[in-house]
C-alpha positions in Angstrom: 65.5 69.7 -32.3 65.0 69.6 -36.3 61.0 68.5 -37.3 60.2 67.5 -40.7 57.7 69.8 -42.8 54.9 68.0 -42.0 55.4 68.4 -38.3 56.5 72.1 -38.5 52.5 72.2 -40.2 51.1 70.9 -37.3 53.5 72.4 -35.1 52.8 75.8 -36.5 48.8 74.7 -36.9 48.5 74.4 -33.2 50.2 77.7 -32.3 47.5 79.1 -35.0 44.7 77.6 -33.2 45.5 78.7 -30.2 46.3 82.1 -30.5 42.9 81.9 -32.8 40.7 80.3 -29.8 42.3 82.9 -27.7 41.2 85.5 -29.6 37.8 84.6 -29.9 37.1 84.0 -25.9 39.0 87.3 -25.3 35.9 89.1 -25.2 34.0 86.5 -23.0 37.2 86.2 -20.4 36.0 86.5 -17.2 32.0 86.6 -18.1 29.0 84.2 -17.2 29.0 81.3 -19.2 26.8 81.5 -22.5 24.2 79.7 -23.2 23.6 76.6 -25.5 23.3 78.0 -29.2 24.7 81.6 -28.8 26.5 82.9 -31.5 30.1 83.9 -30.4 32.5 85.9 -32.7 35.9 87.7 -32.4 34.2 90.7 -31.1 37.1 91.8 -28.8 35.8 93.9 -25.3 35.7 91.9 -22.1 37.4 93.0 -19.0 40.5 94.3 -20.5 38.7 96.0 -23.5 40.7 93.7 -26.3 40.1 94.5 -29.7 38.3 92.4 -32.0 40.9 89.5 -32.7 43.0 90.7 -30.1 44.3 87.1 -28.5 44.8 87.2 -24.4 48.1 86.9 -22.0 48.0 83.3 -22.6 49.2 83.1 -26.2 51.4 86.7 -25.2 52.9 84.3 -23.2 53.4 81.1 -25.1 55.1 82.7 -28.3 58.2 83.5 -26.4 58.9 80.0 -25.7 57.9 79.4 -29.2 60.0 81.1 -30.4 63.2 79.9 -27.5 61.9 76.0 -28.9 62.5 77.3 -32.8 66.1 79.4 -32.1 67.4 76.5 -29.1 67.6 74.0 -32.0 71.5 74.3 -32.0 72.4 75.9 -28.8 71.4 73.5 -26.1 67.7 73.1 -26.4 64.7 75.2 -24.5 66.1 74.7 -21.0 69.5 75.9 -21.3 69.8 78.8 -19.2 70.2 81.1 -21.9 66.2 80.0 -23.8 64.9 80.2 -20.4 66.6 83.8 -19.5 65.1 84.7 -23.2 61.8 83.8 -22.2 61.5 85.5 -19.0 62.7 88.6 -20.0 60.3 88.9 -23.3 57.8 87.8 -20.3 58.8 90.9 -18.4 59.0 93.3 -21.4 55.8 92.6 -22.5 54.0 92.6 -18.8 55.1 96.0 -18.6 52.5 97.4 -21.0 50.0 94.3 -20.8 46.3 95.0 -20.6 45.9 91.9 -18.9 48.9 90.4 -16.7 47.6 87.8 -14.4 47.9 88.1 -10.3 50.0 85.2 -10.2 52.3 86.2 -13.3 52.5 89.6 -11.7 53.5 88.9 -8.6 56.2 86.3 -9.7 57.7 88.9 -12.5 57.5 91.6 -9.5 59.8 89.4 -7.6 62.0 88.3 -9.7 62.4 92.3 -11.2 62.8 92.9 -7.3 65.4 90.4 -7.2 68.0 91.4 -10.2 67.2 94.6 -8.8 69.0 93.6 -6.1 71.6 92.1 -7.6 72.2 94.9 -10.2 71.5 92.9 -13.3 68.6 92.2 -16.2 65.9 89.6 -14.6 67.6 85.7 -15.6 65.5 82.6 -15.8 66.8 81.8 -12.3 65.1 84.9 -10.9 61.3 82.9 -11.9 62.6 79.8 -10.2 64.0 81.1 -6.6 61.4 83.9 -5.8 58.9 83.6 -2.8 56.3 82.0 -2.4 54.0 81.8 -4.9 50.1 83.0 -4.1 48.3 80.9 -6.1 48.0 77.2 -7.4 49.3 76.6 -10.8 47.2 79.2 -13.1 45.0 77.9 -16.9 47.7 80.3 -18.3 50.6 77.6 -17.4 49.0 74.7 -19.4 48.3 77.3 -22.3 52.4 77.3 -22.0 53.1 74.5 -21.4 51.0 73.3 -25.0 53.4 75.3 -26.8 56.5 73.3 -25.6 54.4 69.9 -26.2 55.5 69.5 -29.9 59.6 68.4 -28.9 58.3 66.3 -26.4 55.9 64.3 -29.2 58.9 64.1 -32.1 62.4 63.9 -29.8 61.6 61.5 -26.7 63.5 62.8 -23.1 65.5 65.7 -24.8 62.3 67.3 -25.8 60.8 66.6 -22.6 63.3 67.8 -20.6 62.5 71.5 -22.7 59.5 71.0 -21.5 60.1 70.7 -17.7 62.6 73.8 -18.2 60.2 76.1 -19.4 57.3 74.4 -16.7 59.9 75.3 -14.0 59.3 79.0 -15.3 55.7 79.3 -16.3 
């Protein structure tokens, strides 16, 4: 996938805003809902004690497959087995010294760590797809993904949306 400058600007303007917006509810996660008028800042805290402009598991999440969308340009695209495997294991890497890993995420990373285990191997994209059941309903934290492989989709037709379902299959 090759975008022209204007859309790697708004590409890289959305990643921006997100991993901003994240940052500044990262100290509300989790709390009672303000109310109309309250000033809100990037004051960090909450549940997992982030720092002030410290962004959340949902943008720790999305820049690996930013990052599989940017280097799969030439080598099969984000749902080649190889981006995928990429973005699972910088997903397990970085759960392992998260301050806030969802239950969901952590239970599917468990299983799939369980699973190479088994195997005798590093965890492979494959190991996120065929693990057991999954506890919950698909989490906020997918879509928050799932906006990050959105871009391809909008500039290269079925190739890009076919990254897209690749990386949904994992998130």
């Amino acid at each position: 996938m090759k975008l022209n400058p204007l859309q790697n600007d708004r590409a890289a303007g959305v990643l921006v805003a997100m991993a901003a917006g994240d940052a500044l509810g990262a100290g509300y996660e989790f709390g009672a809902p303000l109310p109309d008028g309250a000033e809100v800042s990037m004051k960090g805290g909450g549940p997992f004690g982030f720092a002030p402009a410290e962004w959340t598991d949902d943008t720790s999440m999305a820049i690996p497959i930013a990052q599989a969308l940017l280097e799969s340009a030439s080598d099969g695209g984000t749902s080649s087995p190889a981006a995928l495997t990429g973005v699972v294991r910088a997903w397990t890497a970085w759960a392992a010294e998260a301050k806030d890993v969802g239950v969901q995420t952590s239970s599917v990373i468990a299983a799939a760590r369980r699973l190479a285990l088994a195997s005798g191997r590093e965890v492979q994209a494959a190991d996120f797809t065929v693990t057991t059941p999954i506890p919950l309903p698909p989490s906020p934290g997918a879509c928050w993904e799932l906006l990050t492989a959105t871009p391809p989709c909008l500039s290269s037709g079925a190739g890009g949306c076919a990254a897209g379902r690749g990386c949904g299959r994992v998130t």
